[in-house]
KOLGU-4560 file (N, C-alpha, C; in nm, 3 decimals, padded with zeros to 5 digits):
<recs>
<n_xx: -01.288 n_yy: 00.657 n_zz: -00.137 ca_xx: -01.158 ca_yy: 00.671 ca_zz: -00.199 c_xx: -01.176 c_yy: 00.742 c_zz: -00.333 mol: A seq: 1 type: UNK>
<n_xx: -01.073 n_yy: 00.812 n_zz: -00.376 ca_xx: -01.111 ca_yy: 00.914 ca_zz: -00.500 c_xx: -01.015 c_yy: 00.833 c_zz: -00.639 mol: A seq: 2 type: UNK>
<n_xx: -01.093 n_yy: 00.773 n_zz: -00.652 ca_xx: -00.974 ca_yy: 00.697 ca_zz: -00.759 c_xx: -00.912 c_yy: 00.801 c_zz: -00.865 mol: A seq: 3 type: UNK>
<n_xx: -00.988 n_yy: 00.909 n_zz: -00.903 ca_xx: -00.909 ca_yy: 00.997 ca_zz: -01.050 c_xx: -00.738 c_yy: 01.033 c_zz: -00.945 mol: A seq: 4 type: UNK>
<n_xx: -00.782 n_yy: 01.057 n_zz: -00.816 ca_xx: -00.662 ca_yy: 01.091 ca_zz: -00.732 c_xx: -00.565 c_yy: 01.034 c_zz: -00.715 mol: A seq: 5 type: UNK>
<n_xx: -00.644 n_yy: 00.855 n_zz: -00.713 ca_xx: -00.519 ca_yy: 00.731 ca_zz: -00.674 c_xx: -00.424 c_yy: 00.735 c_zz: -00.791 mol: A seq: 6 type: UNK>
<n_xx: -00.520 n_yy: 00.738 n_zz: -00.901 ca_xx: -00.504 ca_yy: 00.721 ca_zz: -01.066 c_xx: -00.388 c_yy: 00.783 c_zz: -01.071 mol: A seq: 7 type: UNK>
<n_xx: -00.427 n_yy: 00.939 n_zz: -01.026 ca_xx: -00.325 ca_yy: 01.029 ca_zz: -01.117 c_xx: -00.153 c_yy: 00.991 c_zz: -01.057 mol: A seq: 8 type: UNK>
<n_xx: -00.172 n_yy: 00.939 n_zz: -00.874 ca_xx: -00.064 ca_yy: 00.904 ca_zz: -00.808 c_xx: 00.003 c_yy: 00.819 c_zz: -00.887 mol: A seq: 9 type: UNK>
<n_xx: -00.058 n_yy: 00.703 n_zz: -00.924 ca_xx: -00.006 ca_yy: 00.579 ca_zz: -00.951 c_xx: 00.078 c_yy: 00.629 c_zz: -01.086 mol: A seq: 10 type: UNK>
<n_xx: 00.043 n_yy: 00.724 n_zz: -01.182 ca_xx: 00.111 ca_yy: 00.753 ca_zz: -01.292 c_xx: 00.211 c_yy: 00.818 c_zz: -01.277 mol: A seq: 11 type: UNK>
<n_xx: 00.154 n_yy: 00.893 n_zz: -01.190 ca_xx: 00.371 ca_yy: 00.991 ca_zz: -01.142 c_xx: 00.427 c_yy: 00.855 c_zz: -01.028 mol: A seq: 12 type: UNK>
<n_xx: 00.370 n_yy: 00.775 n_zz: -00.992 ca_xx: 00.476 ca_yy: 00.691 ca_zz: -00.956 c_xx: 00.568 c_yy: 00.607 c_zz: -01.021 mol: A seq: 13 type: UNK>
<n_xx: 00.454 n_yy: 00.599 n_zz: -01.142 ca_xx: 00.511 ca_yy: 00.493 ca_zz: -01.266 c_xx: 00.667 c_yy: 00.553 c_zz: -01.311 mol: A seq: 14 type: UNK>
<n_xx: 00.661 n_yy: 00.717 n_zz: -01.290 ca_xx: 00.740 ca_yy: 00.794 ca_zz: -01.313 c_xx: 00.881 c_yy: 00.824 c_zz: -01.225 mol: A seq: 15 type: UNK>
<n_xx: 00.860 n_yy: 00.707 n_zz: -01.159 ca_xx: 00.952 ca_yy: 00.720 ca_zz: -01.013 c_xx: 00.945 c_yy: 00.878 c_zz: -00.932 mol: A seq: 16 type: UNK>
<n_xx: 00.856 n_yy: 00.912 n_zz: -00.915 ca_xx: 00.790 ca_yy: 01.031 ca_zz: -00.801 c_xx: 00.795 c_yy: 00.938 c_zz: -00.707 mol: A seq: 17 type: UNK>
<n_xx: 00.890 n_yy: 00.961 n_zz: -00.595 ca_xx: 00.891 ca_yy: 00.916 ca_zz: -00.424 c_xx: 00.793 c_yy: 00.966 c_zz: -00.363 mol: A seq: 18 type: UNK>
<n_xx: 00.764 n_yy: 01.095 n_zz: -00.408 ca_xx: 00.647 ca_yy: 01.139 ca_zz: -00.312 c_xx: 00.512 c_yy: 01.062 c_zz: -00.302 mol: A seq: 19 type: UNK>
<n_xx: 00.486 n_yy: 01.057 n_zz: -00.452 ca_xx: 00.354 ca_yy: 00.993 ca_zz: -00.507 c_xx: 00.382 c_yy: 00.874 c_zz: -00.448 mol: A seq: 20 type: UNK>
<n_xx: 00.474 n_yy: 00.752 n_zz: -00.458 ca_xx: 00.466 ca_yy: 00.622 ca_zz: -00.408 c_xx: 00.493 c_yy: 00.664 c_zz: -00.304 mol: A seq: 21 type: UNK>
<n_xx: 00.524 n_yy: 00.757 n_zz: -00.194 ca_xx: 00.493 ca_yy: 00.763 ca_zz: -00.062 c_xx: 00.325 c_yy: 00.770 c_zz: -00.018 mol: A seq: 22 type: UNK>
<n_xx: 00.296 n_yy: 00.856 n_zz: -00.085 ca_xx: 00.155 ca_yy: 00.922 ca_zz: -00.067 c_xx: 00.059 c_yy: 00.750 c_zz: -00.133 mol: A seq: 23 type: UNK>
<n_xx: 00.082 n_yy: 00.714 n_zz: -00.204 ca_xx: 00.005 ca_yy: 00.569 ca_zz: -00.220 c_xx: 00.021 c_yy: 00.468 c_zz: -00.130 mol: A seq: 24 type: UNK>
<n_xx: 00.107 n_yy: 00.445 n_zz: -00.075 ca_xx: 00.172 ca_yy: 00.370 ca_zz: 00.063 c_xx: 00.027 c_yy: 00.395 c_zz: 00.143 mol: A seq: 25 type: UNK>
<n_xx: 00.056 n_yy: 00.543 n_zz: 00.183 ca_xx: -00.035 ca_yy: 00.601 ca_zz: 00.354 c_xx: -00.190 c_yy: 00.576 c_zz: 00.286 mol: A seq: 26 type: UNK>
<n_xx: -00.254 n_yy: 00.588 n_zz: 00.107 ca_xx: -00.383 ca_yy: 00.567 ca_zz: 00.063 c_xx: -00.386 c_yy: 00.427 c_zz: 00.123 mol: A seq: 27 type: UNK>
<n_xx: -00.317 n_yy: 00.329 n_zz: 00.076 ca_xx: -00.323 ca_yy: 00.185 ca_zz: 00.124 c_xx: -00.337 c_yy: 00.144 c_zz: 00.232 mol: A seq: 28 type: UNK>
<n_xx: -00.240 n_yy: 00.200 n_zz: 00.285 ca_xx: -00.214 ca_yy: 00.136 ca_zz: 00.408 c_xx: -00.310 c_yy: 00.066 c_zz: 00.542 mol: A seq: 29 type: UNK>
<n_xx: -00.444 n_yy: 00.106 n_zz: 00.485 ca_xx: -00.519 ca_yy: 00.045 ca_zz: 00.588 c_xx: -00.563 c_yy: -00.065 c_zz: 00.531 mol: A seq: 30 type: UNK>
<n_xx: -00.587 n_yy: -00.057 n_zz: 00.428 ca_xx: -00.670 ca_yy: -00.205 ca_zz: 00.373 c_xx: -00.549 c_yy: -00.291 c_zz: 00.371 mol: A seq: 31 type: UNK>
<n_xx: -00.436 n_yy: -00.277 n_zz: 00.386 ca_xx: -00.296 ca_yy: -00.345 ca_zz: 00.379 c_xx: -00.290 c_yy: -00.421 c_zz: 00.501 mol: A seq: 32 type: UNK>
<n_xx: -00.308 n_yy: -00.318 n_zz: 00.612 ca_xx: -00.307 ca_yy: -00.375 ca_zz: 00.734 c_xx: -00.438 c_yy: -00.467 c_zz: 00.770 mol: A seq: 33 type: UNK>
<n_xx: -00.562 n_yy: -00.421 n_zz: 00.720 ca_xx: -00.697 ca_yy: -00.545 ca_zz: 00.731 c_xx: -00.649 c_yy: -00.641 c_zz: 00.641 mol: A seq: 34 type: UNK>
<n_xx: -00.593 n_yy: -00.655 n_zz: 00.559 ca_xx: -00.568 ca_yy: -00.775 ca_zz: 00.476 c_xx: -00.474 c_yy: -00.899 c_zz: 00.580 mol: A seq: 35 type: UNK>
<n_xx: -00.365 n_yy: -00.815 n_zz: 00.658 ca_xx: -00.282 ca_yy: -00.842 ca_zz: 00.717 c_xx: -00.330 c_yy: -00.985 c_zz: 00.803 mol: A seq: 36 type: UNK>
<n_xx: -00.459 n_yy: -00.897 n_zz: 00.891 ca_xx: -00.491 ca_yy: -00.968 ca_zz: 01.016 c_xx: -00.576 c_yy: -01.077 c_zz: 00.967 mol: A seq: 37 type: UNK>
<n_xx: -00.634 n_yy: -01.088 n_zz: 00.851 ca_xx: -00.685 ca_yy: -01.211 ca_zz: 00.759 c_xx: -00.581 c_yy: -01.330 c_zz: 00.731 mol: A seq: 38 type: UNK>
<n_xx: -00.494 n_yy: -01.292 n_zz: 00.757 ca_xx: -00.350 ca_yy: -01.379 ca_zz: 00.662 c_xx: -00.301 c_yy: -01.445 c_zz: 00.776 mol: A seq: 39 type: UNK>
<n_xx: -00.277 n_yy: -01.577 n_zz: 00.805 ca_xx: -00.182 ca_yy: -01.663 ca_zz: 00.914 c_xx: -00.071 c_yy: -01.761 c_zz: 00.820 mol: A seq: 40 type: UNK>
<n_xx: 00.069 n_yy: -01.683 n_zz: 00.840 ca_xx: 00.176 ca_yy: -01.742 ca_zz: 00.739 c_xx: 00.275 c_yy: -01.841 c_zz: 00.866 mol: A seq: 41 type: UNK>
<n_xx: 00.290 n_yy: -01.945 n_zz: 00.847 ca_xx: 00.366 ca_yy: -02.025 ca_zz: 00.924 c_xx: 00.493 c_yy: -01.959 c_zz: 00.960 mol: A seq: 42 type: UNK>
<n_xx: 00.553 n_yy: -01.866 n_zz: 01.082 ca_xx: 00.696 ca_yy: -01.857 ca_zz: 01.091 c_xx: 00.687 c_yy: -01.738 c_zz: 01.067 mol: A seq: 43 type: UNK>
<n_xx: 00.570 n_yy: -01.653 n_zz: 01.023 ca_xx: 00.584 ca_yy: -01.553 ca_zz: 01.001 c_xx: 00.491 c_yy: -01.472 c_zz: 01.110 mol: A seq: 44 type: UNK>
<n_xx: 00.533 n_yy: -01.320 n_zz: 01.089 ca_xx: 00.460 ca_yy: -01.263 ca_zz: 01.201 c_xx: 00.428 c_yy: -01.146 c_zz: 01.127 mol: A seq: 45 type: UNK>
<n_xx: 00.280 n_yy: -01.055 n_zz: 01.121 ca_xx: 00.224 ca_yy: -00.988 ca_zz: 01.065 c_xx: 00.279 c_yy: -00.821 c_zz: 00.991 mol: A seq: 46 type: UNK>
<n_xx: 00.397 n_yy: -00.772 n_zz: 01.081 ca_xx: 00.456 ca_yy: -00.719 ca_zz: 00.974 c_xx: 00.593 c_yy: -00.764 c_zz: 00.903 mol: A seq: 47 type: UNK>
<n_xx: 00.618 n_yy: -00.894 n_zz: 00.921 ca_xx: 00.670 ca_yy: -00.942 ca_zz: 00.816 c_xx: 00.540 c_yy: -00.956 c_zz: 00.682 mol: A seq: 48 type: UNK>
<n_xx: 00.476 n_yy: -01.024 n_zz: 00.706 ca_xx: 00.413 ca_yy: -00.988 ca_zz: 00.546 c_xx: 00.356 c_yy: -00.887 c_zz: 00.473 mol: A seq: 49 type: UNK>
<n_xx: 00.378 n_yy: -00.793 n_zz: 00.533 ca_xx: 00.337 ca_yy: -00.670 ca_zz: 00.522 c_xx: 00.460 c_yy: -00.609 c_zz: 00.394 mol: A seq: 50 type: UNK>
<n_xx: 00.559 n_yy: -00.629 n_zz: 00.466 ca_xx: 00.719 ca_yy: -00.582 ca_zz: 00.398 c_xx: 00.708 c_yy: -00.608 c_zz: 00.288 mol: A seq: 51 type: UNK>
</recs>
């Protein structure tokens, strides 16, 4: 992962850039989803906690 890259995203997101918090979404999104399948929430179902 290139963090100066994540970095620079996360600051134009700070900036409300949709793109950038789009584009940080799809960086995440996998360790989001392995976090996911670690997690057992009573009543809940895995992309509910995701949301």
């Amino acid at each position: 992962m290139d963090y100066k890259y994540i970095e620079s995203l996360v600051k134009l997101a700070k900036e409300k850039d949709i793109e950038a918090q789009e584009l940080l979404v799809e960086e995440f999104k996998p360790i989001i989803y392995g976090l996911t399948k670690k997690i057992s929430a009573s009543g809940y179902e895995r992309e509910d906690l995701i949301i």
